[in-house]
GUKOL-63075 format. One record per residue (C-alpha): residue in three letters; x, y, z. Coordinates in steps of 0.1 Angstrom, whole numbers. Example, Ala and Ser with C-alpha at 12.3 -4.5 7.8 and 13.67 -1.06 7.14 Angstrom:
2
> r	east	north	up
> ala	123	-45	78
> ser	137	-11	71
END
This chain:
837
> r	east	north	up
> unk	1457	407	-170
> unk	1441	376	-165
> unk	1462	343	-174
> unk	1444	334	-204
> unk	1442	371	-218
> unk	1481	365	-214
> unk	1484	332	-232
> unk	1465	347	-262
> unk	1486	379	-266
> unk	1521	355	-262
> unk	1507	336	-285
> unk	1500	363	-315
> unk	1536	381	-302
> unk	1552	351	-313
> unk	1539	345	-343
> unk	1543	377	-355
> unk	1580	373	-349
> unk	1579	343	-370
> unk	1564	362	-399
> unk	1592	391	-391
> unk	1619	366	-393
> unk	1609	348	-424
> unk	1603	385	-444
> unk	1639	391	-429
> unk	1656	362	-438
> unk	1642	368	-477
> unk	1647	405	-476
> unk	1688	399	-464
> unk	1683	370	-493
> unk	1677	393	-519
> unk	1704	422	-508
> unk	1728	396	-512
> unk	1715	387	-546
> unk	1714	421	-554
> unk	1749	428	-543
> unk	1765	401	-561
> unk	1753	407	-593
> unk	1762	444	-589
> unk	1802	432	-583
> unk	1802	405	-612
> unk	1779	424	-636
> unk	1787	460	-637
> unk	1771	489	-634
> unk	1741	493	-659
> unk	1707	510	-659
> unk	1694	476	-645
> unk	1718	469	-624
> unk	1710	505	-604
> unk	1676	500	-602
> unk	1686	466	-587
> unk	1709	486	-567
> unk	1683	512	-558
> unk	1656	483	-548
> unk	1682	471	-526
> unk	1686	496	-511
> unk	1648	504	-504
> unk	1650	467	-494
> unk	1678	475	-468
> unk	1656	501	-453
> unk	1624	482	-446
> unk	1647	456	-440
> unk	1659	482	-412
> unk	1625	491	-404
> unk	1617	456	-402
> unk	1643	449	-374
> unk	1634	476	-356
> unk	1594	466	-359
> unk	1609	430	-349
> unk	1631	446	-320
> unk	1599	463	-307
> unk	1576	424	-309
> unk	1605	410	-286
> unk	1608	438	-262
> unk	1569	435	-260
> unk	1571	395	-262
> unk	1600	398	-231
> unk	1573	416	-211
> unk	1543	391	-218
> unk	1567	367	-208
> unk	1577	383	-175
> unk	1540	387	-172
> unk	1533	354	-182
> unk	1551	336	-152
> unk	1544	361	-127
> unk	1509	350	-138
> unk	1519	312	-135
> unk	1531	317	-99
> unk	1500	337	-89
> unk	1480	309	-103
> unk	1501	284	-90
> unk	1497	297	-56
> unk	1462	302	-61
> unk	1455	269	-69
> unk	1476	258	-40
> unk	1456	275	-17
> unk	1426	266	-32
> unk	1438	225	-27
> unk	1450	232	7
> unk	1412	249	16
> unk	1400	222	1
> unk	1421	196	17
> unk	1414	215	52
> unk	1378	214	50
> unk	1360	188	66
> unk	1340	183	39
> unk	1345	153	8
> unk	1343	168	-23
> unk	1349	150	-57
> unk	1352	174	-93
> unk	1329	157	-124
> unk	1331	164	-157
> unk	1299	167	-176
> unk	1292	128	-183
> unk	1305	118	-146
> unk	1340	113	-147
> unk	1360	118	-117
> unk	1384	148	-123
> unk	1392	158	-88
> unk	1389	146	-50
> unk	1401	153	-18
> unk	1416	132	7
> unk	1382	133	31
> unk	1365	119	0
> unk	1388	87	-1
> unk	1379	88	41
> unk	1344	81	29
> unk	1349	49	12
> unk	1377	33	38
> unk	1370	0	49
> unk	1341	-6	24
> unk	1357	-22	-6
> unk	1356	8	-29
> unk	1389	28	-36
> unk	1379	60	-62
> unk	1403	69	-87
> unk	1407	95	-112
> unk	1385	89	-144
> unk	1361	68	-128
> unk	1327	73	-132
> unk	1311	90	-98
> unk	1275	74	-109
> unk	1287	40	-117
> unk	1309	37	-84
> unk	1273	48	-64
> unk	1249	28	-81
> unk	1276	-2	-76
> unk	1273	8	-39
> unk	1239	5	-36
> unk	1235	-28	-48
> unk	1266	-41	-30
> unk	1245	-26	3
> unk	1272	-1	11
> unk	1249	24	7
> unk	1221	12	32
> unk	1195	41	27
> unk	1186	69	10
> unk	1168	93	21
> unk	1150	114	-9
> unk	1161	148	-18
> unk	1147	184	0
> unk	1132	214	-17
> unk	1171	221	-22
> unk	1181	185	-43
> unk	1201	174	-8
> unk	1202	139	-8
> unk	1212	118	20
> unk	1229	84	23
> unk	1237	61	54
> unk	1265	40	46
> unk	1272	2	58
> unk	1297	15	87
> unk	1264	33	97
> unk	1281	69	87
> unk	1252	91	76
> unk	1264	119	44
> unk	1242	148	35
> unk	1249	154	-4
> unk	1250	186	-18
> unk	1250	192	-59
> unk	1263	219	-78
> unk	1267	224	-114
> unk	1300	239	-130
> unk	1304	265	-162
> unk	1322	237	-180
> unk	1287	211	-170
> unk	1300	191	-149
> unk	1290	186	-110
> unk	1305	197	-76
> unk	1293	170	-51
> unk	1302	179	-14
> unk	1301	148	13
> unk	1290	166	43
> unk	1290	138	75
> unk	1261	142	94
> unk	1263	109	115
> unk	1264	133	149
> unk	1235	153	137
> unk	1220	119	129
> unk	1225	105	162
> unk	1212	137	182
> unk	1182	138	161
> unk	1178	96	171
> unk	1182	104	204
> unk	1157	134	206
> unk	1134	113	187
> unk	1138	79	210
> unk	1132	104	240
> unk	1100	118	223
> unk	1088	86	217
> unk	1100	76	250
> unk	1078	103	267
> unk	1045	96	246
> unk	1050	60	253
> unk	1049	67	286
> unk	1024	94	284
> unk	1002	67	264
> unk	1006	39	292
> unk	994	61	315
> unk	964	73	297
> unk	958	36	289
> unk	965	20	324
> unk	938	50	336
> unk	910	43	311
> unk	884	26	327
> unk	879	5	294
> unk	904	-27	301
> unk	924	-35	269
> unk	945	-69	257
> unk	968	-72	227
> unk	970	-114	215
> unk	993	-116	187
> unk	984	-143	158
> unk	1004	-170	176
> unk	981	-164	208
> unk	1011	-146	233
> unk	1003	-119	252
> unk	1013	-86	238
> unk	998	-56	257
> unk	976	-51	288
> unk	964	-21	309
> unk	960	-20	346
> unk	926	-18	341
> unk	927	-52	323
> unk	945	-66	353
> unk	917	-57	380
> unk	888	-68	355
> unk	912	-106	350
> unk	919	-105	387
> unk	952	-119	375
> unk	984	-111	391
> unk	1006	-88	371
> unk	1038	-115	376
> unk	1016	-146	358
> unk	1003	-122	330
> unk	1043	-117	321
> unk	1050	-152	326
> unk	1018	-163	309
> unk	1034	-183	279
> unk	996	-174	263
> unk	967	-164	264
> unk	951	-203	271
> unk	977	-208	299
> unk	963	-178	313
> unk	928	-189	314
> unk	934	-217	332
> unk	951	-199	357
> unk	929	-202	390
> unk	927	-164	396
> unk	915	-158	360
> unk	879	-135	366
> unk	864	-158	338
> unk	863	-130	312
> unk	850	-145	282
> unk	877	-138	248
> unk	855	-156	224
> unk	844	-134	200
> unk	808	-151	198
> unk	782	-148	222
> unk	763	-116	240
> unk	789	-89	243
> unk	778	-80	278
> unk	791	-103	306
> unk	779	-102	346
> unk	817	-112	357
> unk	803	-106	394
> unk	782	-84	412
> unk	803	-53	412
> unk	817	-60	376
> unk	800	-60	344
> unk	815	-54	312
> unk	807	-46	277
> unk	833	-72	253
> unk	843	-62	220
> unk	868	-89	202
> unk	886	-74	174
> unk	903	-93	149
> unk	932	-64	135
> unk	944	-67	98
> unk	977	-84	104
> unk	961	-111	126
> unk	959	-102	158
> unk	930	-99	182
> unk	926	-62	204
> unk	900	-71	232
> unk	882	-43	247
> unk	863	-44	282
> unk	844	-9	291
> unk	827	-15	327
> unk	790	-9	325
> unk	784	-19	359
> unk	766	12	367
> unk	746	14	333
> unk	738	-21	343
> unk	722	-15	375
> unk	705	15	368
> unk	690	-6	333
> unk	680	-35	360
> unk	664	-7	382
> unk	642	4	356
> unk	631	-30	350
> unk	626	-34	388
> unk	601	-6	389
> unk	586	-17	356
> unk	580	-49	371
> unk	562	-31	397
> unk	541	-7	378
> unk	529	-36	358
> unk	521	-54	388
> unk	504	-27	407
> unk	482	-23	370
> unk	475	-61	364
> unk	460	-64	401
> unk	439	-31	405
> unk	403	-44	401
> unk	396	-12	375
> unk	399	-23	340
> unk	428	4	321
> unk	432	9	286
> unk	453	33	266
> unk	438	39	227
> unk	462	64	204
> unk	444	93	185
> unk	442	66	156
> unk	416	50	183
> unk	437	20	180
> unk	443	1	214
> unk	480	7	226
> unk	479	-9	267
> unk	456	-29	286
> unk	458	-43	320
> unk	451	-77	328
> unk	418	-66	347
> unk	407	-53	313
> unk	414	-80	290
> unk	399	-102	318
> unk	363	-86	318
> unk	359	-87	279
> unk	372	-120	273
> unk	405	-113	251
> unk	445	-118	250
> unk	469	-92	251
> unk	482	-103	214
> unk	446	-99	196
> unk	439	-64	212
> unk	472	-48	205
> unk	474	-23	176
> unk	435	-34	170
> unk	413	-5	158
> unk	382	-2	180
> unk	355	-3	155
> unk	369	-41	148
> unk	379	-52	186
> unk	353	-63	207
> unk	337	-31	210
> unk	325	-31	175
> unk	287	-34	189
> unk	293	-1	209
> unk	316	17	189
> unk	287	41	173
> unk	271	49	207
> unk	314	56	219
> unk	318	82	187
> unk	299	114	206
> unk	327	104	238
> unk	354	102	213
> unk	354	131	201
> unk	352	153	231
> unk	376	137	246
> unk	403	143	215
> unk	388	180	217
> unk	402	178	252
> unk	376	169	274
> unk	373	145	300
> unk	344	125	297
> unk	325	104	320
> unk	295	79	308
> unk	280	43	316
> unk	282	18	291
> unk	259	-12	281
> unk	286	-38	273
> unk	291	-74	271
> unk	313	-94	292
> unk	336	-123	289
> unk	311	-146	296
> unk	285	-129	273
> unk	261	-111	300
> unk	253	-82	298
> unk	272	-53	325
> unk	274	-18	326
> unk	306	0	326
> unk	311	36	346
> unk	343	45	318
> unk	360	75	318
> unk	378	93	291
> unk	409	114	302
> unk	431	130	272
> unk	468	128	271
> unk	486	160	265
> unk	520	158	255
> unk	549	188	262
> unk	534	209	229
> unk	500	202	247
> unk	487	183	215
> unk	468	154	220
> unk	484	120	212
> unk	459	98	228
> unk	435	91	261
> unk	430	67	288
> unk	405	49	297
> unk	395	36	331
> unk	362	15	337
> unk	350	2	366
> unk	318	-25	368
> unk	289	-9	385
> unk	267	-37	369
> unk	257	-38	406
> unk	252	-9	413
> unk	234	1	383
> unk	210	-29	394
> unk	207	-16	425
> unk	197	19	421
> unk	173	0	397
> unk	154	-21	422
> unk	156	4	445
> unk	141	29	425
> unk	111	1	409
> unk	108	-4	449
> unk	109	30	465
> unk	75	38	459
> unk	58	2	472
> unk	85	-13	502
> unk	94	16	521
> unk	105	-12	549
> unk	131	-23	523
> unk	145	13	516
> unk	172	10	546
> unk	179	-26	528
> unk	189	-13	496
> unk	206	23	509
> unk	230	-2	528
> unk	234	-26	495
> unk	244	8	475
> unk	269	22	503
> unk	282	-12	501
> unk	286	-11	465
> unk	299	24	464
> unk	326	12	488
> unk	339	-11	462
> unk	337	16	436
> unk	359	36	462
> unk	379	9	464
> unk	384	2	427
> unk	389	43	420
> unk	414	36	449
> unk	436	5	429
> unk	432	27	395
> unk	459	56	413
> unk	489	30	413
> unk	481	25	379
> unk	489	62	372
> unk	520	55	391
> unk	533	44	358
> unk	532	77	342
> unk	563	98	345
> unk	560	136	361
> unk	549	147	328
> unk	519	141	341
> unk	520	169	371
> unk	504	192	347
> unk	467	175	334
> unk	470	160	370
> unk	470	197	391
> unk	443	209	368
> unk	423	174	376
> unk	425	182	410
> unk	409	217	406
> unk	381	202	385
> unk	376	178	416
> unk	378	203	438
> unk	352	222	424
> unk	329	196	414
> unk	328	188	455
> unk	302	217	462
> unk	283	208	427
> unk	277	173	427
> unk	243	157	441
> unk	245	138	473
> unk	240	102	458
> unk	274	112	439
> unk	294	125	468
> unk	310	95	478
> unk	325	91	442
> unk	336	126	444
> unk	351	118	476
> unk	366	87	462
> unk	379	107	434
> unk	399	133	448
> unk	419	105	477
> unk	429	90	446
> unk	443	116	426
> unk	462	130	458
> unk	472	92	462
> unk	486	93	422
> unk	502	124	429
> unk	519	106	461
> unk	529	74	441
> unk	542	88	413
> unk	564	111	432
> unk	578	81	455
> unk	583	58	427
> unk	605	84	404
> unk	621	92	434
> unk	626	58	446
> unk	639	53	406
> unk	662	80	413
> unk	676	73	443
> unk	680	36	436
> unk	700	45	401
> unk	727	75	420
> unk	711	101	395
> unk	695	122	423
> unk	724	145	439
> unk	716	171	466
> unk	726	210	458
> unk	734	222	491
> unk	739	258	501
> unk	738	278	532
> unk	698	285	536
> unk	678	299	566
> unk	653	267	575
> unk	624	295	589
> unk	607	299	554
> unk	600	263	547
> unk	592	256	585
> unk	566	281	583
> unk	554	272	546
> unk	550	238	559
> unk	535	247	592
> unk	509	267	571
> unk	503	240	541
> unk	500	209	573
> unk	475	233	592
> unk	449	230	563
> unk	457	194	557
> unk	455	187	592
> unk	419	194	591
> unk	412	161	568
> unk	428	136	593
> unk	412	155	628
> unk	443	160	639
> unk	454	190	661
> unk	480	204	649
> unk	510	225	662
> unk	541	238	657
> unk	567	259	676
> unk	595	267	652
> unk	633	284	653
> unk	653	307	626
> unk	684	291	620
> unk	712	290	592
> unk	719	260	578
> unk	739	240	545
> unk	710	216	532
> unk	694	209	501
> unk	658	226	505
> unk	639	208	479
> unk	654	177	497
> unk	648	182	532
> unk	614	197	522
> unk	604	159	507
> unk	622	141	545
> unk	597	166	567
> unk	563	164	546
> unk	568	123	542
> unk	574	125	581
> unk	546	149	586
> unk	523	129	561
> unk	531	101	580
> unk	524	115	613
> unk	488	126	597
> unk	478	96	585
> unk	488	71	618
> unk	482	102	644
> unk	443	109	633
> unk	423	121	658
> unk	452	132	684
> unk	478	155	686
> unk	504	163	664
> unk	535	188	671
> unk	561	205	644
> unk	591	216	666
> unk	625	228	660
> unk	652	237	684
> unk	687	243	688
> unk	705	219	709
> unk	746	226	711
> unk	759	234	678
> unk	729	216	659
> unk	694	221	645
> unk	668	193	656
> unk	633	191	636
> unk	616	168	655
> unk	580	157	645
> unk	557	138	670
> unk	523	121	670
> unk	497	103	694
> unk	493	73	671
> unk	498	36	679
> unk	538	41	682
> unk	559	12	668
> unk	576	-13	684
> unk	613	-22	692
> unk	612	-46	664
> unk	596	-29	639
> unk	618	-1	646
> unk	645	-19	633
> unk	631	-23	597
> unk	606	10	590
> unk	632	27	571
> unk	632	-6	547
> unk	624	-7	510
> unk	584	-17	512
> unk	583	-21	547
> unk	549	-16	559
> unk	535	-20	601
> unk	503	-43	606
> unk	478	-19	623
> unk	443	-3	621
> unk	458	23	604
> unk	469	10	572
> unk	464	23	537
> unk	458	8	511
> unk	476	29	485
> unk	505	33	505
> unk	535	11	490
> unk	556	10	522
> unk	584	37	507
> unk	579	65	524
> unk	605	67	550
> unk	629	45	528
> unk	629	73	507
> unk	631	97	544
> unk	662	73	554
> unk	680	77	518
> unk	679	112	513
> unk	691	120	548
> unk	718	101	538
> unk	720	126	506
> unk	720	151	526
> unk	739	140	559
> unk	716	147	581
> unk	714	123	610
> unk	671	107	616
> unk	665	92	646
> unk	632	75	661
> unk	618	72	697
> unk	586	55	699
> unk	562	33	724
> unk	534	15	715
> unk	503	30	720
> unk	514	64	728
> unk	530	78	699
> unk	561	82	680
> unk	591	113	672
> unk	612	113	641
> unk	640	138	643
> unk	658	154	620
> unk	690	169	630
> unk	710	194	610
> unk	742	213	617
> unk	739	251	625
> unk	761	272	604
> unk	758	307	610
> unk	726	317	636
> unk	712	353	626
> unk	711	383	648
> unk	670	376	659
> unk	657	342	665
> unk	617	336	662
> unk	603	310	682
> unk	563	301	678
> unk	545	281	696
> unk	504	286	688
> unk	477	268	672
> unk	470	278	640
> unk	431	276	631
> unk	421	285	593
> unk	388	297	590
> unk	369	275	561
> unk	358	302	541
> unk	378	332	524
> unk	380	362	544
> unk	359	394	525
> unk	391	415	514
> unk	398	381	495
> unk	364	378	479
> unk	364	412	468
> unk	397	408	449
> unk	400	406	408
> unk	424	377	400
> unk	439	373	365
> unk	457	337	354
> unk	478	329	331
> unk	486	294	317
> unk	487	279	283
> unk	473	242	291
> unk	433	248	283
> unk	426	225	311
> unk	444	249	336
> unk	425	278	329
> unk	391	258	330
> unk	398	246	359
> unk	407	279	378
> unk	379	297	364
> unk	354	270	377
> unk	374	267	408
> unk	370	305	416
> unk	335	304	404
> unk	328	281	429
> unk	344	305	456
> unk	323	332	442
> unk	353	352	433
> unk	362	368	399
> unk	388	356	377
> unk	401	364	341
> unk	426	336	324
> unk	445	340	293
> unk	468	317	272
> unk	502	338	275
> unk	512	379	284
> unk	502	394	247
> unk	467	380	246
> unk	464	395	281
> unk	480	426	270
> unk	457	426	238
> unk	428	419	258
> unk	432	448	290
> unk	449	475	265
> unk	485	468	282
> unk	467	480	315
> unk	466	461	349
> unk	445	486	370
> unk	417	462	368
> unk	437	432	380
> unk	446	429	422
> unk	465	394	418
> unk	483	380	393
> unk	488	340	391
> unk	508	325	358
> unk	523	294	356
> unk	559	291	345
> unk	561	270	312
> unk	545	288	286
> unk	546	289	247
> unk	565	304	227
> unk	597	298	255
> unk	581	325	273
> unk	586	316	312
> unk	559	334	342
> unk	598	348	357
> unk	597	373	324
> unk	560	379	327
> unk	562	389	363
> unk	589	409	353
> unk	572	427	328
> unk	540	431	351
> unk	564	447	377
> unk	576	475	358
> unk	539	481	350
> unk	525	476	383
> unk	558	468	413
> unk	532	466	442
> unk	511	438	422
> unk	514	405	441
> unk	520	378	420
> unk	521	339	427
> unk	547	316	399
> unk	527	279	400
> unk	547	253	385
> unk	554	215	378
> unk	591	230	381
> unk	609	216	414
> unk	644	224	403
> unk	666	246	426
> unk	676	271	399
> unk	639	283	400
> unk	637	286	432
> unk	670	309	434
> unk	656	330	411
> unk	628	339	434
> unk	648	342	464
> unk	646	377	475
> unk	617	386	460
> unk	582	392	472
> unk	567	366	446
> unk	552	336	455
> unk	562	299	443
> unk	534	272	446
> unk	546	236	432
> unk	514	218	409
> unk	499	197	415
> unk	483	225	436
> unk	447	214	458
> unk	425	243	465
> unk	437	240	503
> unk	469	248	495
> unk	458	276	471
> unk	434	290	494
> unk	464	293	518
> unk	482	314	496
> unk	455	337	483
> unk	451	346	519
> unk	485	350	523
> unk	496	372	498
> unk	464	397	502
> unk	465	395	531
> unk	468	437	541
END
């Protein structure tokens, strides 16, 4: 029975003994009066039923007693029940306030509004020492909200998802509170101390932040961006390392720097500018400029930022060196050179231009043609116009006025600008005044048939004014200079057109002809130095070296310098040696042909020799020549930027960086060049490469090579098929191989080919396609493609494309790689080599 089950029955027991007792007392009451009046009355019929009431009386009276006897019998129990009930509950509650007591834990009892009913000694603990002594019947919220404003309670931290609150108190105890509601509606609060907890968690968290401090210094101090920190009041907050080597400052006077002015006055201070204003790049020296930002931060103080662009800075200055130079080689070329966009409005001229017709470089800009100084001419330049924005090039004389009002005739010519989708975005122009010669032929012809004494007279007047045509067609190559290696494309399939035009031209145009084809191979020269010499000057140009055998390009070159041999007189030999080396092909092609080129062009009319040999663990190229040699002194200097030799065998095109750009890719490539030479007998540039691996069989040739100077008949007799999707390409090949009385098909890409031949190639012995095509279809998946249809056709890849990733494509294949801008020398090489058998 539960104790207030047993309360409630003790209860009811002893009220109904009450009741029992008081119907007892009256019962005994009324016997008596009963009794009495039955000795002093008598007997009577009234009296008996008195009596006989009595005597019912007596019995429930009896029954009663015995009823009542039973309650206390019953009531004994409870109460035995009762205190056993009190002691279990006594020593219930006991144990319950010793648990209590025993827990480390504070715990106060509330009622319903707040009141403190109960509390354990660890909750007294709590408030020792901090002025607040809890009683029994104080109000829990009153005491807390009075410890809060007295700052006893420092924090409080807001409750979880499970309503735990937490406190730190002013002895810097932390409590984690815990809440729970009794039946009655009052609270539970337990005072669990979580200062250790609190302390670990610190710790842990000092130790992270410790670490990513640390972790952040170093990504900081490694940065190559240098960083400052000034605080409002001008002190020195923060640095990096990298700050330190850009200020040049010693790290012991940064930290005893009272500011940042006392620091700029110190004598190692770099002179890095902290002013906000002004240009936010600074030259601090040669080997240091930097990019400022000055940053002033929301609470006042200023985050400087220095990012070294030294490098962006020199390559930026590089590119305005060459610039520089490509506007001076076009300003001093006597040709006149104009650029006009497809809105025929005038984008570039050169000095020489503006010059001739009188007019400043501000007033031609942007100007439409029909309103510029060739408004008199425009209609007769309409029929030129449009074929050359139909992608023509066009050449005419023009009738024009000059500067100075006379009248001179202009030989112009158009030539259309492709761009990568091959549309047309504009064309150049390039004039050259043959008002002499046009006068000239002119008299001469008025005179031919009447002074046949004076014919010799005037041939010599026109070769003398061709020459200075030649001369100006000569100056308008470094012009093209200025063009990037986009144009390698329109400039291979110029060359072709030249090329064929040399067996179609009359004799009085021969010398222009002549004059036309040095000058493109001279652009193609320049602009391949000059983006070289850009490349190498700026660090961009990296070598890719692997483990090659040099025997392939040895004999490529030998072959390609046998033909070109035959334009300089030279006699030409080679003995060469298989050998494994770790070079950079494309590389260490460029060192040989500008060594060979060079040994060409100051060898002419002797001897030169292509030999390679291995000599203890190494690999020497050496290339000589029977030229004028060079001197001791001029030794010294050759491999100088623009150093060019006073001799008879100057050119004029030649910009003195051809063995600069020899002397810095050997460096690339760490190849050792040497140079033996004596004047008047000749010079030899070596080349000398370490030998890796040697295979099991090693070649050596030593033979003239002689190249007959017409195609052999099982070449004529081929069927050639070309593919290329630049119009001018295809042109030119077909005219080309007209001109060699051989047949040739060209198409635009593989499925106009395909459409065309009915997927069939039985009708085709040689298949040439370039490697950029439309559609990003490459000549690698066309040959592919042909292969499986026909694996014994030889085909030949020709490309602007000079990147090693090409070429390791085609390694170990039987397909041929020519790079554009191809000459018919070179091509006729090929052709002979590949069907050859």
């Amino acid at each position: 029975m539960q104790p207030n089950n047993q309360f409630t029955d003790v209860e009811a027991l002893q009220k109904a003994l009450y009741e029992q007792r008081r119907e007892n007392e009256k019962l005994e009451k009324i016997n008596a009066a009963l009794m009495y009046r039955m000795e002093e009355g008598g007997f009577n019929h009234h009296s008996y039923r008195a009596f006989e009431h009595s005597v019912q009386l007596s019995e429930k009276v009896s029954q009663k007693t015995e009823e009542l006897q039973s309650v206390l019998q019953k009531l004994e129990q409870s109460n035995a029940e009762l205190v056993r009930a009190h002691e279990e509950t006594h020593k219930v509650k006991q144990r319950l306030h010793d648990a209590i007591e025993s827990t480390n834990q504070a715990m106060v009892l509330l009622d319903r509004l707040g009141g403190i009913i109960f509390f354990n000694r660890h909750f007294e603990t709590v408030w020792d020492d901090l002025s607040i002594t809890p009683k029994i019947g104080d109000n829990y919220y009153d005491i807390t909200q009075a410890a809060k404003h007295s700052g006893v309670v420092r924090r409080v931290l807001p409750a979880d998802v499970e309503g735990r609150m937490i406190y730190q108190l002013s002895n810097r105890r932390w409590y984690q509170l815990t809440n729970r509601p009794t039946q009655e509606g009052g609270n539970v609060i337990l005072f669990n101390d979580i200062t250790e907890v609190k302390l670990l968690e610190s710790n842990r968290y000092e130790q992270v932040i410790k670490e990513k401090n640390k972790l952040l210094q170093s990504l900081i101090d490694n940065i190559d961006v240098g960083i400052l920190l000034i605080d409002k009041e001008g002190g020195i907050a923060f640095w990096n390392n990298t700050f330190l080597t850009q200020s040049n400052v010693p790290q012991h006077v940064l930290v005893n720097s009272k500011n940042i002015y006392a620091l700029q006055n110190n004598r190692h201070w770099s002179g890095l500018n902290l002013n906000p204003v002004g240009p936010s790049t600074q030259i601090i020296h040669e080997q240091l400029v930097v990019e400022r930002n000055i940053t002033t931060l929301p609470e006042g103080n200023t985050l400087c930022t220095f990012t070294n662009v030294t490098s962006q800075h020199h390559y930026a200055e590089t590119l305005k060196q060459n610039e520089s130079w490509i506007r001076m080689i076009t300003d001093n070329v006597p040709a006149l050179i104009a650029y006009i966009g497809t809105d025929k409005k005038f984008q570039y001229t050169n000095k020489g231009y503006r010059d001739w017709y009188g007019v400043s470089e501000q007033d031609i800009n942007d100007m439409p043609m029909d309103r510029s100084h060739l408004k008199e001419v425009y209609p007769n330049l309409i029929q030129y116009l449009r074929r050359v924005n139909q992608g023509e090039v066009v050449s005419f004389q023009s009738k024009e006025k000059n500067a100075h009002g006379d009248v001179g005739f202009l030989q112009k010519v158009y030539l259309p600008h492709f761009n990568e989708s091959g549309d047309i975005t504009g064309h150049f122009v390039l004039a050259t005044d043959v008002s002499q010669q046009v006068e000239s032929q002119l008299q001469l012809k008025a005179a031919k048939d009447q002074l046949e004494s004076n014919v010799e007279k005037r041939t010599r007047e026109l070769n003398h004014a061709n020459i200075a045509l030649q001369e100006a067609i000569d100056s308008k190559s470094k012009f093209l200079a200025a063009i990037s290696h986009d144009l390698m494309q329109p400039l291979s399939a110029a060359i072709l057109f030249n090329e064929t035009l040399k067996d179609q031209v009359d004799s009085s145009s021969s010398p222009i002809v002549a004059a036309l084809d040095n000058s493109l191979s001279d652009l193609h020269g320049l602009i391949r130095t000059l983006i070289e010499t850009s490349k190498l000057d700026a660090g961009v140009l990296q070598p890719d070296k692997q483990q090659e055998n040099v025997l392939p390009l040895l004999k490529q070159l030998a072959e390609e310098f046998t033909h070109i041999s035959k334009d300089y007189s030279v006699d030409f030999r080679y003995r060469l040696k298989e050998a494994f080396v770790v070079t950079d092909v494309n590389l260490l092609s460029r060192i040989l042909r500008n060594l060979l080129i060079n040994a060409m062009k100051y060898g002419a009319n002797g001897k030169v020799l292509l030999a390679a040999r291995k000599v203890n663990e190494n690999l020497e190229i050496s290339i000589y020549d029977q030229g004028v040699g060079i001197s001791e002194d001029d030794q010294k200097v050759i491999f100088k930027e623009f150093s060019r030799l006073e001799n008879d065998f100057n050119y004029s095109y030649s910009l003195g960086l051809g063995l600069y750009i020899v002397d810095k890719m050997s460096k690339l490539l760490e190849h050792d060049i040497r140079v033996r030479s004596k004047e008047g007998v000749g010079a030899c540039f070596t080349v000398t490469i370490p030998i890796t691996e040697v295979g099991d069989t090693s070649q050596e040739q030593d033979y003239l090579y002689t190249l007959e100077p017409s195609l052999p008949d099982y070449v004529l007799d081929k069927h050639i098929w070309h593919i290329d999707n630049d119009a001018n390409m295809r042109i030119a090949m077909q005219t080309l191989f007209a001109n060699w009385d051989m047949e040739v098909d060209t198409f635009s890409g593989f499925e106009q080919c395909s459409a065309v031949n009915n997927g069939s190639f039985d009708e085709c012995d040689m298949l040439i396609v370039d490697y950029h095509l439309d559609e990003e279809e490459t000549g690698l998946d066309i040959a592919k493609r042909v292969r499986k249809i026909a694996p014994s056709m030889p085909i030949m890849i020709c490309t602007a494309n000079h990147s090693k990733a090409l070429a390791n494509e085609l390694e170990g294949t039987d397909i041929q790689l020519l790079h554009k801008p191809v000459n018919s020398a070179v091509l006729r090489a090929a052709l002979v080599s590949s069907l050859n058998g």
